[in-house]
C-alpha positions, 0 to 999 in steps of 0.5 A: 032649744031654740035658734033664739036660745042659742044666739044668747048663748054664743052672745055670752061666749063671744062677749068675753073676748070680741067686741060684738055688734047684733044686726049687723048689716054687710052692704051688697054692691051691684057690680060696677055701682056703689048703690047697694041693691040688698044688705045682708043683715047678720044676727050677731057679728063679733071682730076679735084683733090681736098685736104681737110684737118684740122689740129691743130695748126699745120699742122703736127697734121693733124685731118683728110684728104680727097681726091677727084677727077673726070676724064672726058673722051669725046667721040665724034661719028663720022658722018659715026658711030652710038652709039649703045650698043655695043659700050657702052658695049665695053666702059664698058670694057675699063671702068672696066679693064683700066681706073678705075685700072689706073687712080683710083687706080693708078694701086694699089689694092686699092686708096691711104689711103686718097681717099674719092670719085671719079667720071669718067665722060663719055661724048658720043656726036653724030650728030644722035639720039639715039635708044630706046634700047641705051636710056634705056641702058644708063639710066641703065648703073651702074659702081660703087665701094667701096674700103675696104668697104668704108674706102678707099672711093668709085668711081662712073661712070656718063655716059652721051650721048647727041644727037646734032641731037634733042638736047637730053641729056640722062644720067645713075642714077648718072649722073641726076645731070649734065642734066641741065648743059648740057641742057644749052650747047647744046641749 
């Protein structure tokens, strides 16, 4: 199995529930500009949103409301590249200082009132096999937030890294939960 092959098996995953936008770039500003300086530009990118809510009687007395979302941002190695830690540390940045104030926050301070979670999925697919020293830093990778001590809600980083090479799927502590899933892709 090739990256390519397993791109267009998680388009077909994802297409059901997100709405999925391949080459998608996210806009790298230089501190201080608003001249971007070099875009990342993602494989596939998927937003999925969720609205909950109760109400009585009628749906102006609303009890309660909740908001939750996932964005999903692919990364596909290509042949001539390795992964390597520094090319994760590097996604981190993007991470923390791009796409989380934007696509989280919506380029506010906090989320809107109602957010209740979100999660920012990061796919990374190589044709080559990881590295020791990029195993354990994807298994320790951490990207978490609370927002107003959690009144505003939370938001969590899931990294994954699958080797096509030996059919490996390697994620961080919160992303255990798609191992299995993803396992079932790449076979």
């Amino acid at each position: 199995m090739t990256a390519e092959t397993l791109l267009e098996k998680l388009k077909r995953f994802y297409s059901a529930t997100f709405d999925l936008e391949e080459s998608h770039s996210v806009a790298v500003k230089n501190s201080g500009t608003d001249v971007n300086i070099q875009d990342k530009c993602f494989a596939l990118y998927g937003h999925f949103n969720v609205d909950s809510s109760r109400y009585v009687l009628s749906k102006k007395a609303k009890l309660w409301e909740a908001n939750c979302q996932e964005h999903l941002f692919v990364d596909v190695i290509e042949n001539d590249q390795v992964l390597t830690v520094n090319r994760i540390e590097h996604l981190d940045r993007l991470l923390k200082e791009e796409i989380e104030p934007a696509y989280i926050r919506g380029g506010e301070k906090y989320p809107p009132a109602n957010h209740m979670y979100s999660y920012i999925t990061v796919v990374i697919i190589t044709d080559e096999p990881l590295d020791t020293k990029t195993l354990k830093y994807v298994q320790s990778y951490r990207f978490e937030k609370t927002y107003r001590f959690n009144l505003r809600g939370y938001m969590e980083t899931r990294l994954v890294a699958v080797s096509t090479a030996d059919k490996t799927v390697t994620t961080n502590r919160a992303g255990k939960p798609l191992v299995k899933a993803y396992h079932q892709l790449i076979v």
